[in-house]
Each structure stands twice: as C-alpha cells, then as structure tokens.
C-alpha positions in Angstrom: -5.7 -15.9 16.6 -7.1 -18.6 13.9 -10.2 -17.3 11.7 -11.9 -20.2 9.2 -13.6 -18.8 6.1 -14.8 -20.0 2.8 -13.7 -18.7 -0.2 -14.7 -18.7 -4.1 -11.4 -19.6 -5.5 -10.2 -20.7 -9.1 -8.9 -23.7 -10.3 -5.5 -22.6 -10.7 -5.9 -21.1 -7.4 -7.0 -24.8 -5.9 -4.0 -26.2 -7.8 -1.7 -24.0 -6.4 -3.0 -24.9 -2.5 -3.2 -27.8 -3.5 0.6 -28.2 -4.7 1.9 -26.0 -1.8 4.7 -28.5 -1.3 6.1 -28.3 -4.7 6.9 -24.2 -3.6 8.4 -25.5 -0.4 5.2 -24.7 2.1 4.2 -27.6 4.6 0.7 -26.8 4.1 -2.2 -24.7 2.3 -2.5 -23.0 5.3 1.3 -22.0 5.4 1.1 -20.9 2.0 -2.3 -18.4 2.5 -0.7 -16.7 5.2 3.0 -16.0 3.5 0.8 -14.7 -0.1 -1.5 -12.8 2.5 1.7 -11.2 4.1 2.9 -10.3 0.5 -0.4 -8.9 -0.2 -0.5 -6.3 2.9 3.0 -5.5 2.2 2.1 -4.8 -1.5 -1.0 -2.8 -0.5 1.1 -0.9 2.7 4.0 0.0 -0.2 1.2 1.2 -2.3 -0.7 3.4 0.2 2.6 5.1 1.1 3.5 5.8 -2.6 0.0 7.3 -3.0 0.9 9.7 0.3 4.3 10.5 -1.5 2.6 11.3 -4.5 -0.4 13.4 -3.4 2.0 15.2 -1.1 4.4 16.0 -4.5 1.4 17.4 -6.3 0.1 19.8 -3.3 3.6 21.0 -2.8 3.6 21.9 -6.4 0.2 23.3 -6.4 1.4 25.6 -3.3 4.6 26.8 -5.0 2.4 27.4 -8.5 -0.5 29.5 -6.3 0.0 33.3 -6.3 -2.0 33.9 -3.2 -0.4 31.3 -1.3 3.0 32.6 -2.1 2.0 35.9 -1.3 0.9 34.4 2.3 4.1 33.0 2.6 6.2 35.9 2.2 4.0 38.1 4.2 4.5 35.5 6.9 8.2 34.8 6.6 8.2 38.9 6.7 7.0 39.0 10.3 8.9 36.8 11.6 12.2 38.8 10.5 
C-alpha cells in the first residue's frame, strides 16, 4: 500500500531527504520508510519495557500487601 501526505518538516530535516544519497538510500522515499521502521521498533521496544516495568512494580506491590499475602496462603492451603 502507498499513502502520500504532507508534512511540516525542518530544514535539517529537508537537508537530510534531500542528501539521502550521501547515507546510501536511492531516494527520500527509501530513507522515510527505513527511519519510520526504526521509529516503530523504538516505540515497540519501549511499550514492552513499560509492560516489564509495570508488571515488576505490581509484583512488588503484591508481595509487600498483607492481605494479599494472607489470600495467598489461605489459597495455597486448600489446595494441599
């Protein structure tokens, strides 16, 4: 699928579509796509480190709540 769209871009950022040959890209186009592919991958990297980190804190939220830990051993208890 090929979507046009305008953008609001900086002059460094024209300059650097502009020289896309100098970083080894055979167009602008070719050089969007690979820093849009970086970008996701970035983001997608950073949206599983969030997940990691929120899951750390609520695992050590559980272990520090009284009342969850007293759950927990009743249930392990019926299940002996």
């Amino acid at each position: 699928m090929q979507l046009s769209a305008n953008f609001i871009v900086s002059k460094e950022e024209i300059n650097l579509l502009q020289n896309h040959s100098l970083f080894g890209f055979e167009s602008a186009d070719e050089l969007f796509s690979y820093a849009l592919n970086l970008l996701r991958t970035e983001i997608e990297e950073r949206k599983k480190q969030q997940i990691i980190d929120s899951a750390a804190l609520y695992a050590e939220l559980y272990q520090e709540d009284e009342k969850a830990n007293e759950w927990i051993d009743s249930s392990n208890q019926d299940w002996k």
